[in-house]
C-alpha positions as CSV (number, residue, x, y, z in Angstrom):
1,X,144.1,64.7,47.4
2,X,140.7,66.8,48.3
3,X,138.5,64.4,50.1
4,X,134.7,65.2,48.5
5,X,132.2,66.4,51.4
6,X,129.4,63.8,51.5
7,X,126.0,65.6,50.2
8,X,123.5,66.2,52.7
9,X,120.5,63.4,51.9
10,X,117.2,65.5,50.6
11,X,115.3,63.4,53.2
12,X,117.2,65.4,56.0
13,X,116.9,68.6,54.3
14,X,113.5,68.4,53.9
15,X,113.3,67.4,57.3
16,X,115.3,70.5,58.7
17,X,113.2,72.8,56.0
18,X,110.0,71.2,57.8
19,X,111.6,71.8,61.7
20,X,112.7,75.5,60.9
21,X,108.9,76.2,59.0
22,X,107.3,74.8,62.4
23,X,110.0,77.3,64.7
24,X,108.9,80.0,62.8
25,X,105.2,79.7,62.5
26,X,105.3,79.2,66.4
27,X,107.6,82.7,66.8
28,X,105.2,84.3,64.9
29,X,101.9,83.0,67.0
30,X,104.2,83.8,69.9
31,X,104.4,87.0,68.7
32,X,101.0,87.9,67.7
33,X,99.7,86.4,70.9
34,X,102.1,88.7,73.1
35,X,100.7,91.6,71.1
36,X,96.7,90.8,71.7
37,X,97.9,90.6,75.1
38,X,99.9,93.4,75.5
39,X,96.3,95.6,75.0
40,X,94.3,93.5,77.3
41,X,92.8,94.8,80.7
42,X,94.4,91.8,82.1
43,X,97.7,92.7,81.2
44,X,97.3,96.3,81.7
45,X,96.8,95.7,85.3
46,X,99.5,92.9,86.0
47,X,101.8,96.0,84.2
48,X,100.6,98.2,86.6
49,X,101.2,96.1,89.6
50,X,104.3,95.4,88.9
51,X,105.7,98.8,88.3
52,X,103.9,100.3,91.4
53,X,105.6,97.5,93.7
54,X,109.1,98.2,91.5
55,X,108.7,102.0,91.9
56,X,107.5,101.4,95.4
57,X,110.5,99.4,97.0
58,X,112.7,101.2,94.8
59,X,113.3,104.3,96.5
60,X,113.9,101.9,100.1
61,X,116.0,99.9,98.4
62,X,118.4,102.4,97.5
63,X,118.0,104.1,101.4
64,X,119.4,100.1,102.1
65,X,122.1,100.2,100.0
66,X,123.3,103.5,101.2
67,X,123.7,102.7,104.3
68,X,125.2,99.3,103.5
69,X,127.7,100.8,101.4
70,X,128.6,103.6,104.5
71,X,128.6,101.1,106.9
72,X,131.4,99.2,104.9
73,X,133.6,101.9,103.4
74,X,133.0,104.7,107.1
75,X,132.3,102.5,109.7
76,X,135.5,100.4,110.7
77,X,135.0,96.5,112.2
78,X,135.2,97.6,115.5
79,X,132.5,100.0,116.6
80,X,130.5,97.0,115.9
81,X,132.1,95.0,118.9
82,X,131.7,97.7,121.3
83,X,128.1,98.3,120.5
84,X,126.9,94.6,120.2
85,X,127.3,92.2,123.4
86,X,130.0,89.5,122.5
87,X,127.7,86.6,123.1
88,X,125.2,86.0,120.0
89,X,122.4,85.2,122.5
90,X,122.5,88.5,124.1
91,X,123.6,90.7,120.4
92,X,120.1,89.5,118.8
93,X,117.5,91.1,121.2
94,X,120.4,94.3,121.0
95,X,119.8,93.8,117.3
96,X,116.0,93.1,117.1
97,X,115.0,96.5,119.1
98,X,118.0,98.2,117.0
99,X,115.9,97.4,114.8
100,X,113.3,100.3,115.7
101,X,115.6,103.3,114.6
102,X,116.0,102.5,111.0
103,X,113.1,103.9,109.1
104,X,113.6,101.6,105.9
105,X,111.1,98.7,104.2
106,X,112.3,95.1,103.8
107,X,114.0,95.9,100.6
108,X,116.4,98.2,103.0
109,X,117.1,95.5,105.4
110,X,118.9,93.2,103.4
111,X,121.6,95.1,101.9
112,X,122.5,96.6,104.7
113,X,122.4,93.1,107.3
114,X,124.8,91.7,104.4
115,X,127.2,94.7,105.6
116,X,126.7,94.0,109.0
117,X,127.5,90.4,108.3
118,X,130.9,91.4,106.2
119,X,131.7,93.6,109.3
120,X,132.0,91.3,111.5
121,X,128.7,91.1,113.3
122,X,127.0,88.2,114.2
123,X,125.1,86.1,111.8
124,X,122.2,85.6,114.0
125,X,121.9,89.5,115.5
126,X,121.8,90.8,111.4
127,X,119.7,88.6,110.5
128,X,117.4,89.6,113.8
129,X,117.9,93.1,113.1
130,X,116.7,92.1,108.8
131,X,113.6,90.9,110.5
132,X,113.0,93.6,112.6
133,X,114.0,96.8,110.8
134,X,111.3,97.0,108.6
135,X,108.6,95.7,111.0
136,X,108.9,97.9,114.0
137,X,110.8,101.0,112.4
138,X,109.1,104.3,113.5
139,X,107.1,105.4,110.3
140,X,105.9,101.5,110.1
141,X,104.3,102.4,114.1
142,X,103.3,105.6,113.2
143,X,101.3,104.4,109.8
144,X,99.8,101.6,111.7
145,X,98.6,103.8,114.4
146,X,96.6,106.2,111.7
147,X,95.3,103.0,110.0
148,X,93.7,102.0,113.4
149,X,92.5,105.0,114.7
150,X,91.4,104.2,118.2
151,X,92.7,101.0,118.8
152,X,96.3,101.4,119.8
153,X,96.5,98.2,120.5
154,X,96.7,97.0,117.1
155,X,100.0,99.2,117.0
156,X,101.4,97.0,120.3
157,X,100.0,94.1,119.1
158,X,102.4,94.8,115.9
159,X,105.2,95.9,118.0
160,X,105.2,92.9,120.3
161,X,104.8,90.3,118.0
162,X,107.5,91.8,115.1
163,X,110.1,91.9,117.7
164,X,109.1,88.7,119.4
165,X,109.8,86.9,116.0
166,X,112.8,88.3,115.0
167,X,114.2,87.8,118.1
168,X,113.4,83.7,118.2
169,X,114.9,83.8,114.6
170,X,117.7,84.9,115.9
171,X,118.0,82.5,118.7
172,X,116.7,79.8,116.4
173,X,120.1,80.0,114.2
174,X,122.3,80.2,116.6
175,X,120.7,76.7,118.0
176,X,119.8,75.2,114.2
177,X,121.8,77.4,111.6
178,X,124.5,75.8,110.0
179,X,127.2,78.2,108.5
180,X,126.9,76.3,105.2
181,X,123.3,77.7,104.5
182,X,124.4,80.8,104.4
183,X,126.5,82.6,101.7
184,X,127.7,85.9,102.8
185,X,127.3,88.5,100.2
186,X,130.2,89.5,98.0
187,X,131.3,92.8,97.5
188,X,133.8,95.0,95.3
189,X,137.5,93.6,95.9
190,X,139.0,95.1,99.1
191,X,141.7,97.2,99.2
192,X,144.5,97.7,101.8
193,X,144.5,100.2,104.5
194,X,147.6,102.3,102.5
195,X,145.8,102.1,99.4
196,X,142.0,102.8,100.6
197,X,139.8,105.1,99.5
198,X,136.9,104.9,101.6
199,X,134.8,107.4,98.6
200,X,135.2,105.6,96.4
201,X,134.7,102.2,97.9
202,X,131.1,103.8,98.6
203,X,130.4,103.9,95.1
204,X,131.9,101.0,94.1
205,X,129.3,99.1,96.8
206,X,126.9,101.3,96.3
207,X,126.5,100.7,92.6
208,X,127.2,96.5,93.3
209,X,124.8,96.2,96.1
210,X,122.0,98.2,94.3
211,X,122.5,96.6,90.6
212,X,122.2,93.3,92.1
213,X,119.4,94.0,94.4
214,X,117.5,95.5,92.0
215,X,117.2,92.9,89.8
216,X,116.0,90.7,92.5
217,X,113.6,93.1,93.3
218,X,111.9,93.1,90.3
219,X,111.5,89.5,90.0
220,X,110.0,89.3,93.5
221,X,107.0,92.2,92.3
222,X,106.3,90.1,88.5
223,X,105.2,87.1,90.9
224,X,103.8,88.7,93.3
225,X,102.1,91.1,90.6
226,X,100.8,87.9,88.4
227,X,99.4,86.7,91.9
228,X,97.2,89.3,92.3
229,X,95.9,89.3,88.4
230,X,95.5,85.2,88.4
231,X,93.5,85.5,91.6
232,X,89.9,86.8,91.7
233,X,88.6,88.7,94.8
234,X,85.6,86.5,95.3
235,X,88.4,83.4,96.3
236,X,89.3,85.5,99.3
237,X,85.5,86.3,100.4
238,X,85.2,82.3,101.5
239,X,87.5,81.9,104.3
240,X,85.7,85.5,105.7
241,X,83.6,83.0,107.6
242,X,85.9,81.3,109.5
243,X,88.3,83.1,111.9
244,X,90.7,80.6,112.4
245,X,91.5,80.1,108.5
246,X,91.9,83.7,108.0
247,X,94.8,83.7,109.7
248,X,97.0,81.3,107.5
249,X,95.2,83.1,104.2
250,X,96.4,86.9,105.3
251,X,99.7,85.5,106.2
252,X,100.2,83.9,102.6
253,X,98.7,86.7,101.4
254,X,101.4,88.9,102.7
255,X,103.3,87.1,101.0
256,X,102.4,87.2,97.8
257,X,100.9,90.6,98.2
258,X,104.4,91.9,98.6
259,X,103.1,95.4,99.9
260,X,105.4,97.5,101.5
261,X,105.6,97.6,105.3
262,X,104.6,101.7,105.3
263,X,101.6,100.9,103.4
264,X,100.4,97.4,104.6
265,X,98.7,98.6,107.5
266,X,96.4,100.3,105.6
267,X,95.3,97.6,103.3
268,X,94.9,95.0,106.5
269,X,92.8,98.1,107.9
270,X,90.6,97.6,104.6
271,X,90.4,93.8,105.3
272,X,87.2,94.3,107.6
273,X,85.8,90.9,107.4
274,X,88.6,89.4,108.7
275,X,89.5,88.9,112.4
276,X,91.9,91.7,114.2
277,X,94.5,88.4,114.7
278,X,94.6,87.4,111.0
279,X,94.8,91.2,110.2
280,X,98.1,91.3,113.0
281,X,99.1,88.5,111.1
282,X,98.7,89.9,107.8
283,X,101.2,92.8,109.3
284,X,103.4,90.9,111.1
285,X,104.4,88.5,108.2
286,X,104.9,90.8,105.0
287,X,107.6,93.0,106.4
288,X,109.6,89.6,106.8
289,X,108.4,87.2,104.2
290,X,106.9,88.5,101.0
291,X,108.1,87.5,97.3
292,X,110.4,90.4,96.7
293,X,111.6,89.5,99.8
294,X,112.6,86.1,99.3
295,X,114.2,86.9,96.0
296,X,116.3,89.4,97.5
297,X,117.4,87.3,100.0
298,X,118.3,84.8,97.2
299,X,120.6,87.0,95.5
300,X,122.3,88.2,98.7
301,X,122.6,85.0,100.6
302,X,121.7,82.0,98.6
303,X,118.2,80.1,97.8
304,X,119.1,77.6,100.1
305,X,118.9,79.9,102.9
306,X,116.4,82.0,101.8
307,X,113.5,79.1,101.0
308,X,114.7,77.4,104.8
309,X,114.9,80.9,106.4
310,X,111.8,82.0,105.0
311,X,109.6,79.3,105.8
312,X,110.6,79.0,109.3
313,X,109.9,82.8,109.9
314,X,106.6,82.7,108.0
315,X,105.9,80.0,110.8
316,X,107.4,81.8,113.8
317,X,105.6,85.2,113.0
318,X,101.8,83.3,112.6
319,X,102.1,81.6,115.8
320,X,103.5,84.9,117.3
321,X,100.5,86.8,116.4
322,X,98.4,84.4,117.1
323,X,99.3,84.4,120.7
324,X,99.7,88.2,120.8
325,X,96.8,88.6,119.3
326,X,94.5,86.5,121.6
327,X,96.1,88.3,124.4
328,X,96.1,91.9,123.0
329,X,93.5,92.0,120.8
């Protein structure tokens, strides 16, 4: 025998007819609200931003991933070994001024220190040469140079300190890291040596490595785009006063700036009221620290590396240019 369903009481109807009038009026404010904006200058500009620093790293990030995905489908393990010194203390100054051939922004470095990594290189030398290869990379010395016309020493000054810090990064793992902290990137299954097509395991990591990049990427430019709309220009004008706190501000700056490391040197170039150190460190720090950065690092290797990683370079690479820059500059 059928057992009768128990009515629902009209006090909870009404209650649930109540909740779901509520849900809606708030979509609809939502809605209307997200329109308005959608016209403002306000929003027009953070839109803006953040396609210019998408569109921007882009183009790099796919060089990255290029080369990531050759290095890991042409390149077998063991050219690696014969070009890198077996000894991790001696592969990441090896790595660091390797680092100098590779004309790529930071959104390059990271796919392709991930291969390295999955190759068999050291932890420590990729993660030097990640620091490095969009810091000291010829077009980043060559940009700099025009930026500063006349003052080459801003261009050595850059130089020195970008390789000093990726260097004590480097040696700062191998002494601190833990191999825990770090999550090697994963890739497209591997394939035996009889079956192996090294084509088309390029575009199988080709296509992984830049579809989840890329999404990283564009999470990294909506903060750092929302920075620069939140934050008026007239903050920045109080610490022009005081040398010393400049430093620290261009450094976060970089950071939330997320400009890439070809352009940078000619937006520290425009930051006249500030001290030629904070302006070294202004150039020193973004190519290794920014938003976009971080996120991509993330998504590649874990947050719990990336926020421990992060910090302690955004620490090593002030107090490198500011002992470069008092004796260069």
């Amino acid at each position: 025998m059928p057992v009768p369903q128990a009515e629902t009481p009209p006090r909870h109807r009404s209650r649930g007819l109540l909740a779901g009038v509520w849900v809606g009026l708030a979509v609809a404010v939502g809605i209307v609200a997200a329109v308005r904006w959608w016209d403002t200058g306000l929003f027009r500009a953070w839109r803006t931003l953040l396609v210019a620093i998408t569109v921007q790293g882009v183009p790099f990030l796919l060089l990255g991933t290029v080369v990531s995905a050759a290095i890991g489908a042409f390149v077998p393990a063991r050219v690696f070994a014969r070009l890198l010194p077996k000894r991790p203390a001696l592969a990441v100054p090896v790595a660091s001024a390797a680092g100098v051939v590779l004309p790529g922004c930071e959104c390059a470095s990271v796919p392709v220190a991930g291969s390295l990594m999955k190759r068999g290189v050291a932890p420590a030398a990729a993660l030097a040469f990640l620091l490095s290869a969009p810091a000291v990379n010829p077009v980043v010395l060559v940009s700099t140079t025009i930026a500063f016309p006349g003052k080459p020493e801003m261009t050595l000054a850059r130089l020195v300190a970008s390789l000093a810090t990726s260097a004590l990064m480097g040696w700062l793992w191998i002494a601190f890291g833990r191999p825990e902290w770090l999550r090697l990137p994963k890739g497209p299954a591997e394939h035996t040596n009889a079956e192996r097509n090294p084509l088309e395991e390029f575009r199988r990591g080709l296509q992984h490595d830049f579809l989840h990049a890329g999404g990283f990427l564009v999470v990294g430019g909506t903060a750092a785009a929302t920075f620069n709309v939140l934050v008026p220009p007239s903050v920045l004008q109080t610490f022009t006063d005081q040398p010393w706190l400049g430093v620290p501000l261009l450094a976060f700056l970089a950071v939330v700036l997320a400009v890439c490391s070809e352009a940078d040197a000619f937006v520290a170039a425009s930051l006249t009221g500030f001290s030629p150190t904070a302006r070294l460190a202004f150039m020193v720090v973004g190519p290794m620290v920014d938003l976009k950065l971080i996120a991509l690092q993330s998504g590649a290797f874990g947050r719990r590396f990336a926020w421990r990683f992060s910090t302690a370079t955004f620490v090593v690479a002030v107090l490198s240019s500011i002992v470069i820059g008092v004796v260069l500059l």
